[in-house]
C-alpha positions as CSV (number, residue, x, y, z in Angstrom):
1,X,0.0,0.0,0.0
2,X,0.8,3.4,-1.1
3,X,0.3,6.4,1.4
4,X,-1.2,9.1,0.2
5,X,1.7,11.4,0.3
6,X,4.4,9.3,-0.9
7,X,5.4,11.1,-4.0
8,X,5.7,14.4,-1.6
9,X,7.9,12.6,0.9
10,X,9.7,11.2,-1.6
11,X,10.3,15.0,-3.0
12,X,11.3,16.3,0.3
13,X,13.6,13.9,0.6
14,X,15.7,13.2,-2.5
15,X,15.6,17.4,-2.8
16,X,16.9,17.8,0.4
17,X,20.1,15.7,-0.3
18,X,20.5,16.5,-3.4
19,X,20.1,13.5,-5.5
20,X,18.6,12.8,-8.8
21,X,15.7,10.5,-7.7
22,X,13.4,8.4,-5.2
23,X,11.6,5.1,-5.5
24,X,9.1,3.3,-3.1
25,X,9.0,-0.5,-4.0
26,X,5.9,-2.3,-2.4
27,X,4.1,-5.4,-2.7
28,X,2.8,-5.9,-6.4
29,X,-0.7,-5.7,-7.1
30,X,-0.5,-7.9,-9.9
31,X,2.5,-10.8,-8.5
32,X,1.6,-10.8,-4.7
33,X,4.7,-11.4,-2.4
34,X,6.8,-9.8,-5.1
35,X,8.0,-5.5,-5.2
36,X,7.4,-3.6,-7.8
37,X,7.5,0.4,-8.1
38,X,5.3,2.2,-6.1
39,X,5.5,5.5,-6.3
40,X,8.4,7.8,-7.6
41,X,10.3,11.4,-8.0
42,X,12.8,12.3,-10.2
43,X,15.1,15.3,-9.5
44,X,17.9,15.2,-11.9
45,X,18.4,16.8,-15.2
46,X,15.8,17.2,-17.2
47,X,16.6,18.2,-21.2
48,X,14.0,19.4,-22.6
49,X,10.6,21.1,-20.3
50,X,7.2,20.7,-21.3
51,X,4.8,22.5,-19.6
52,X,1.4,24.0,-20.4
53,X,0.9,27.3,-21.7
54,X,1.0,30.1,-19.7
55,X,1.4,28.5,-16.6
56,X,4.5,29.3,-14.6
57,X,5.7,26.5,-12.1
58,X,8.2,26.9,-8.9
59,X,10.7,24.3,-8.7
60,X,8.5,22.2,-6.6
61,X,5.9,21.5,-9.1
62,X,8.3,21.3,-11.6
63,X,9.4,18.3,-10.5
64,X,6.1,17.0,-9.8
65,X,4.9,17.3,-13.0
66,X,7.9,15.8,-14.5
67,X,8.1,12.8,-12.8
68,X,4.0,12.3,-13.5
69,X,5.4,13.1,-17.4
70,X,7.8,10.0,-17.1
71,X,4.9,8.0,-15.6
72,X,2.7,8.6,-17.8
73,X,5.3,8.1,-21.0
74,X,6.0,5.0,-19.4
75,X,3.0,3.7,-19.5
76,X,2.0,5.1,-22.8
77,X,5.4,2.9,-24.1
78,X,3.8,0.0,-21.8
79,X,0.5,-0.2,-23.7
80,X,2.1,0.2,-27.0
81,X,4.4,-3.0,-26.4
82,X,2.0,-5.0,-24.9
83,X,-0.5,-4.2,-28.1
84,X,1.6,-3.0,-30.9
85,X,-1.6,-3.0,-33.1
86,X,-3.4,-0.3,-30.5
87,X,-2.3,3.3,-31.4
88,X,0.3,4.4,-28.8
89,X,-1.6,7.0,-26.3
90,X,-0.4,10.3,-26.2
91,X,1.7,11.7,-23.8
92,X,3.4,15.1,-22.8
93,X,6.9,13.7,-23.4
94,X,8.3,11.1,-26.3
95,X,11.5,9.2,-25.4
96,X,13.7,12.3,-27.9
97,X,13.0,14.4,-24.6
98,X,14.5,12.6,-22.0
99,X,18.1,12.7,-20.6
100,X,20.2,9.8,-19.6
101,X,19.4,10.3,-16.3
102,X,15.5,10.1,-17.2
103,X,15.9,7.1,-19.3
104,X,17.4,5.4,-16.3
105,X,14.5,6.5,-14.2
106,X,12.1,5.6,-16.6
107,X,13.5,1.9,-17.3
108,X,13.5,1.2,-13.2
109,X,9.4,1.3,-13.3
110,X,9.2,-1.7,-15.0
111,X,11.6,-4.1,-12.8
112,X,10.2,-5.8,-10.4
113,X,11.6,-8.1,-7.4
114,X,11.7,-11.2,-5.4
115,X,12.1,-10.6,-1.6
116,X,15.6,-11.2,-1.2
117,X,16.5,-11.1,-4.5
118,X,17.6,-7.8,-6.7
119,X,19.1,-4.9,-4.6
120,X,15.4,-3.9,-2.8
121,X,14.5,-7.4,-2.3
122,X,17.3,-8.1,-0.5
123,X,16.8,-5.2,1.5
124,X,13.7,-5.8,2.5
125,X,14.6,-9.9,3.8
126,X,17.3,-8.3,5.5
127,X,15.5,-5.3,7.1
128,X,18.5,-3.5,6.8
129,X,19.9,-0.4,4.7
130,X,21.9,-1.5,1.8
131,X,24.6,1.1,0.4
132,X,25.8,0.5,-3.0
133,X,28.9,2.3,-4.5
134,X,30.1,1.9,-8.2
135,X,26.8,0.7,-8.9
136,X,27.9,1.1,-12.7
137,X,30.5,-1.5,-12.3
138,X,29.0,-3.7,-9.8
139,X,28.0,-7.8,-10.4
140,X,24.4,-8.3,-12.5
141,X,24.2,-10.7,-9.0
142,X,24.7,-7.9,-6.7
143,X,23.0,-5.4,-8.6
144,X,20.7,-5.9,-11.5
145,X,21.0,-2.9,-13.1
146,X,24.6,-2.4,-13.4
147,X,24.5,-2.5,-16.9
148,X,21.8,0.4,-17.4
149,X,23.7,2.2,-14.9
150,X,26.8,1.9,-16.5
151,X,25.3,2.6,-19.7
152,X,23.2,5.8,-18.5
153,X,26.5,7.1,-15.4
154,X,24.3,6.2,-11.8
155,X,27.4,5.2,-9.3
156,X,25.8,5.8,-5.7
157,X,22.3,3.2,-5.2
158,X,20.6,3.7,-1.6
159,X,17.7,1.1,-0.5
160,X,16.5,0.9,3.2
161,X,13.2,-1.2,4.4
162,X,9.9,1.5,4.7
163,X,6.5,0.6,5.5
164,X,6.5,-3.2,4.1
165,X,8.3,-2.0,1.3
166,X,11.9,-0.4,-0.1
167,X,12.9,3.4,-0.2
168,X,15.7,3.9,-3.1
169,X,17.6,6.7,-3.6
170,X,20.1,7.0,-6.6
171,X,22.5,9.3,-7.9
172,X,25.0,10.1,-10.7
173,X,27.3,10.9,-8.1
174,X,30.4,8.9,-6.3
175,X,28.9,9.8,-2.6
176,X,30.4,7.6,0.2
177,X,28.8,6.0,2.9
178,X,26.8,8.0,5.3
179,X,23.8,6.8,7.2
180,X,23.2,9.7,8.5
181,X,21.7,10.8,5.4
182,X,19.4,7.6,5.9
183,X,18.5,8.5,9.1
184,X,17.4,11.7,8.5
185,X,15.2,10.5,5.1
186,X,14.3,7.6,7.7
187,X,13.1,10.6,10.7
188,X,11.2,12.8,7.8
189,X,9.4,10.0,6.7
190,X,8.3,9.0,10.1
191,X,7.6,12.8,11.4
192,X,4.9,12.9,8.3
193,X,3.2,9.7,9.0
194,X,2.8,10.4,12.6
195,X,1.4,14.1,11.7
196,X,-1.3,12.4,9.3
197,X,-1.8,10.1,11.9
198,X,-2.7,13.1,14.2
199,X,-4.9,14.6,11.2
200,X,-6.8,11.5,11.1
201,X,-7.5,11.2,14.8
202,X,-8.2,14.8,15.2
203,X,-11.1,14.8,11.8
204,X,-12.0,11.0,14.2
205,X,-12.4,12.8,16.9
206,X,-14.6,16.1,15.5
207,X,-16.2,13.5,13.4
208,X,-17.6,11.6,16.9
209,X,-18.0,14.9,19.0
210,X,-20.2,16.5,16.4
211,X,-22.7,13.3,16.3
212,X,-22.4,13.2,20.2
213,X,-23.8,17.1,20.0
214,X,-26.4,15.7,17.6
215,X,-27.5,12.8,19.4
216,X,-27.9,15.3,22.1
217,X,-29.7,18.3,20.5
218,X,-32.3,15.4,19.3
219,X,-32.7,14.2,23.0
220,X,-33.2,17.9,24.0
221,X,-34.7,19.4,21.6
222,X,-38.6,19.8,23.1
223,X,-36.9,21.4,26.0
224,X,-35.2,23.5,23.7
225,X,-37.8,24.9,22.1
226,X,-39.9,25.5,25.8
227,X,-36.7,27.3,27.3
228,X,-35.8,29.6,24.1
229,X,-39.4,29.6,22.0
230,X,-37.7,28.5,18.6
């Protein structure tokens, strides 16, 4: 499962560190006990912007609408390969716009895992972060992707366990190991679930004290109307 605000979470936190992008693997909905991409942000370089007319973005959105851009491209590709015949939907990008970095991005979304096997299945058997540097050179075993990141420059691959599923952070950077940058994704993560947590008890909690005061007005309403005439 998804929470709601993934994709912002995921924002906050690959932004915040500077890297080019965020994945959340969770259980598949179509190959149970298996991960496959969940939700996603990309924050590296982007070649060429399409946005809508006369609309101006901050940063912020920019990268939200460019990763839903790479979704949606990626599925758009999907349904074209899975029906050749069909006529390819349209999307806001074609594959001419993307950078290596988005290509890279792009491919991840259709990989998916066994527990224990692949970098985030591994992590998630394990329970334990997984740091991987040289992820360009590193054994197909060890890391599936090496090729396509060889091929597309991503050296530095992050995975930790998250909610029944994998958090992975990449970059095209060389960046040596540091979990203190995973404990602070880890603490963000955590300070947002337990603030929508609080959300949802508070709107519980209004939600049962307005029907109590209903319940009530409706037991008391004939001496309502004697006391104040309405």
């Amino acid at each position: 499962m998804v929470p709601d605000n993934m994709k912002e979470q995921l924002a906050l936190s690959v932004r915040s560190i500077h890297w080019s992008y965020a994945i959340f693997w969770t259980d598949s909905a179509t190959q149970p006990g298996m991960l496959s991409w969940g939700e996603g942000y990309y924050n590296g370089d982007i070649k060429t912007r399409k946005t809508s007319q006369g609309i101006e973005l901050n940063s912020d959105q920019i990268g939200l609408q460019r990763s839903e851009q790479l979704r949606e491209l990626f599925k758009s590709l999907k349904t074209a390969e899975i029906s050749p015949q069909t006529k390819r939907p349209s999307a806001a990008l074609s594959p001419e716009d993307l950078t290596d970095a988005e290509w890279y991005y792009l491919v991840c979304m259709s990989f998916i895992f066994n527990i224990g096997q692949g970098l985030p299945g591994r992590t998630l058997a394990k329970g334990q972060p997984i740091w991987l540097n040289n992820a360009h050179s590193a054994d197909c075993r060890v890391f599936s992707r090496s090729l396509l990141a060889k091929d597309l420059n991503f050296q530095t691959i992050v995975c930790f366990p998250f909610m029944e599923g994998v958090i992975e952070l990449g970059t095209t950077e060389q960046v040596s190991e540091d979990l203190s940058i995973i404990q602070q994704i880890e603490t963000s993560f955590l300070n947002s679930l337990h603030v929508k947590a609080l959300q949802h008890r508070h709107q519980g909690s209004l939600h049962t004290f307005s029907g109590h005061k209903i319940k009530l007005l409706g037991q008391n309403s004939q001496s309502v109307v004697k006391k104040y005439g309405i």
